[in-house]
C-alpha positions in Angstrom: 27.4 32.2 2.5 24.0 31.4 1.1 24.8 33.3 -2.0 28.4 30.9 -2.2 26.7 27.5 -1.8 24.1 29.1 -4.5 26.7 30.2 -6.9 28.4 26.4 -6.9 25.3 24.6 -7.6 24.7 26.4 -10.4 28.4 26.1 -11.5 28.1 22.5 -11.0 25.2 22.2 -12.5 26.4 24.0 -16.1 29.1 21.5 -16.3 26.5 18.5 -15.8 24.7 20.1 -18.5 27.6 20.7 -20.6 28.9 17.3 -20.1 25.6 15.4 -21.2 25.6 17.9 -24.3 28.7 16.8 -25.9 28.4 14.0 -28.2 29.7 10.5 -28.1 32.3 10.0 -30.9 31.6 6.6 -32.3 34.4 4.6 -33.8 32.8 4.7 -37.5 36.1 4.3 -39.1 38.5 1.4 -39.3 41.5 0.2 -40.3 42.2 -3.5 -40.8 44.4 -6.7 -42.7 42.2 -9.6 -43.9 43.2 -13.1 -44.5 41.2 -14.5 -46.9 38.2 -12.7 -47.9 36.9 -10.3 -51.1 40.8 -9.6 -51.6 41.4 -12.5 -52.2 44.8 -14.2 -50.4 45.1 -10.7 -48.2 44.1 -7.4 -48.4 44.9 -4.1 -46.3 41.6 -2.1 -45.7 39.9 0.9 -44.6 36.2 0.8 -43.8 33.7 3.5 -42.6 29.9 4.5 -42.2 28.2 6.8 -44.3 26.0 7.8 -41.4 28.4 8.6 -38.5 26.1 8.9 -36.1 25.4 5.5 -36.1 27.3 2.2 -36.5 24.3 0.1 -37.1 24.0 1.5 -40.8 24.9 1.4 -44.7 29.0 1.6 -45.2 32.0 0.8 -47.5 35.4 -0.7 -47.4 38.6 -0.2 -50.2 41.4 -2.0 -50.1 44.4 -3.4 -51.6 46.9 -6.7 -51.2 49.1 -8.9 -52.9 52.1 -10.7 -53.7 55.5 -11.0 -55.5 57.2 -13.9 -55.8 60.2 -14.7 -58.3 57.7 -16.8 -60.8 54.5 -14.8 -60.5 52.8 -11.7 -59.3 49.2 -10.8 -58.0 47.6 -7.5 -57.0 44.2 -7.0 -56.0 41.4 -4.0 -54.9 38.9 -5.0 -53.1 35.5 -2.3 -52.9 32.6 -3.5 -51.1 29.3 -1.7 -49.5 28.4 -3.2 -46.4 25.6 -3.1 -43.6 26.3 -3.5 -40.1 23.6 -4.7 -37.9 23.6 -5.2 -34.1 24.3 -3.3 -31.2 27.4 -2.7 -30.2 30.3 -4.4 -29.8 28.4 -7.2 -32.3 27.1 -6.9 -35.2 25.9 -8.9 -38.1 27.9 -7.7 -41.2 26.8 -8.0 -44.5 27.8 -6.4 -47.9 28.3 -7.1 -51.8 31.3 -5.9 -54.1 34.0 -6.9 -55.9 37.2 -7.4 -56.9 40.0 -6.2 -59.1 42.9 -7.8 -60.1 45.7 -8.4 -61.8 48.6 -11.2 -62.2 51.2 -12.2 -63.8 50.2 -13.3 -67.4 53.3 -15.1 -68.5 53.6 -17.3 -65.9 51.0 -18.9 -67.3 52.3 -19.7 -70.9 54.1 -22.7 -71.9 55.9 -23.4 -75.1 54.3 -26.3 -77.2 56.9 -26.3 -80.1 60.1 -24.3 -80.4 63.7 -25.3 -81.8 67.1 -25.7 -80.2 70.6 -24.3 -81.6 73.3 -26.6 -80.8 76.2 -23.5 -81.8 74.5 -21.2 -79.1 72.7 -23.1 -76.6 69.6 -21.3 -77.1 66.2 -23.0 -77.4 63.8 -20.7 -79.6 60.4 -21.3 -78.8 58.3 -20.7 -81.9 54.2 -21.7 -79.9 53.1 -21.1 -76.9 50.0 -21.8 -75.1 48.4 -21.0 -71.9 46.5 -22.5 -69.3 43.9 -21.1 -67.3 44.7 -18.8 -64.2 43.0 -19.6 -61.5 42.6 -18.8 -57.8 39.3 -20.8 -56.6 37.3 -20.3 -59.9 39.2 -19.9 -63.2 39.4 -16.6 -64.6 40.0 -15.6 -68.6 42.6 -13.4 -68.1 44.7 -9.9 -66.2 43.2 -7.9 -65.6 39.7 -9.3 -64.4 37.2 -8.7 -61.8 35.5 -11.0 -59.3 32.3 -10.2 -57.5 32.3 -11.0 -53.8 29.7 -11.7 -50.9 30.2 -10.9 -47.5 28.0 -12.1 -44.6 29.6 -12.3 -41.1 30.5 -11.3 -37.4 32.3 -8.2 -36.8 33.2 -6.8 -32.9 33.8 -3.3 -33.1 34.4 -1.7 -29.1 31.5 0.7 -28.5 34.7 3.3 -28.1 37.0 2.2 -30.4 40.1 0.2 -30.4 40.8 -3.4 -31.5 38.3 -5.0 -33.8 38.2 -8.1 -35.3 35.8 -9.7 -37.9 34.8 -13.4 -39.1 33.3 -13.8 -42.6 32.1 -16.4 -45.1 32.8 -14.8 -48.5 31.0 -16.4 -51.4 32.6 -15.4 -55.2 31.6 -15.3 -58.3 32.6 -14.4 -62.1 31.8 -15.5 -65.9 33.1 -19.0 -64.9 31.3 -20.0 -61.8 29.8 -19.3 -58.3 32.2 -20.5 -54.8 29.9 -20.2 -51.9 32.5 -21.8 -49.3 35.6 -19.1 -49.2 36.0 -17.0 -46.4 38.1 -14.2 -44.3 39.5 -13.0 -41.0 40.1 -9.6 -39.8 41.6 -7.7 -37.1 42.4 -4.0 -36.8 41.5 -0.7 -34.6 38.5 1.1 -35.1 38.6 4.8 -34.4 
């Protein structure tokens, strides 16, 4: 009986052991949509840690967004390398990147001088100008780039799952520096 009670200790007592060997999986990945933020009117991203033994650390975020409409078109990639510091489920989040996009060109031309056929009903345009595309600061022209700040709070459940994030967003390119845009996220970390 001794020898019983003896033998489930022990077997008790490997699967205690075993159980506090096995590593915690840390949700060091994540998927999310942002509103706002370094892609610009939205962007779909993924985000993960270069370390993944730790979510307080050095990471990176690619994504991509846009728009179609009947008069004009956008497309944009955001890539940005970001910190996260904190302890879980907050952290600080900052990070620097940018921005590539593209849009619709012609939408932004206008004839200055052109001539009409009365026979056909056609009006020729012979000049055209353009004015300059802007969204927030003006840029020169498609495609272009826009460097982007990122300094926020993200929550990101110390085992994964729904994670949101709140961000001021400050951009910048040839033509200027905005300091007041900003962003927010939501998605599941994993």
């Amino acid at each position: 009986m001794n020898r019983l009670i003896l033998g489930l200790i022990l077997l008790l007592g490997s699967q205690v052991a075993m159980a506090q060997n096995e590593e915690i999986k840390l949700p060091t990945q994540s998927v999310y949509v942002e509103l706002g933020g370094a892609g610009l009117p939205y962007s779909f991203n993924y985000d993960f840690r270069f370390d993944k033994t730790k979510m307080d650390s050095w990471g990176m975020r690619v994504g991509f967004g846009g728009y179609t409409t009947n008069d004009e078109s956008f497309f944009s990639v955001p890539v940005m390398v970001n910190r996260l510091m904190g302890k879980g489920p907050h952290y600080f989040e900052i990070g620097l990147g940018a921005t590539f996009f593209t849009f619709d060109d012609d939408y932004n031309r206008y004839c200055v001088d052109g001539t009409y056929d009365p026979n056909t009903g056609i009006y020729t345009c012979n000049t055209y100008e353009s004015y300059p595309y802007s969204f927030i600061l003006d840029v020169d022209g498609s495609p272009s780039i826009m460097g982007a700040m990122n300094f926020g709070y993200r929550r990101v459940p110390v085992d994964g799952g729904f994670t949101w994030k709140i961000n001021i967003n400050p951009i910048f390119n040839n033509n200027g520096f905005w300091p007041l845009y900003g962003g927010i996220g939501f998605g599941y970390a994993f």
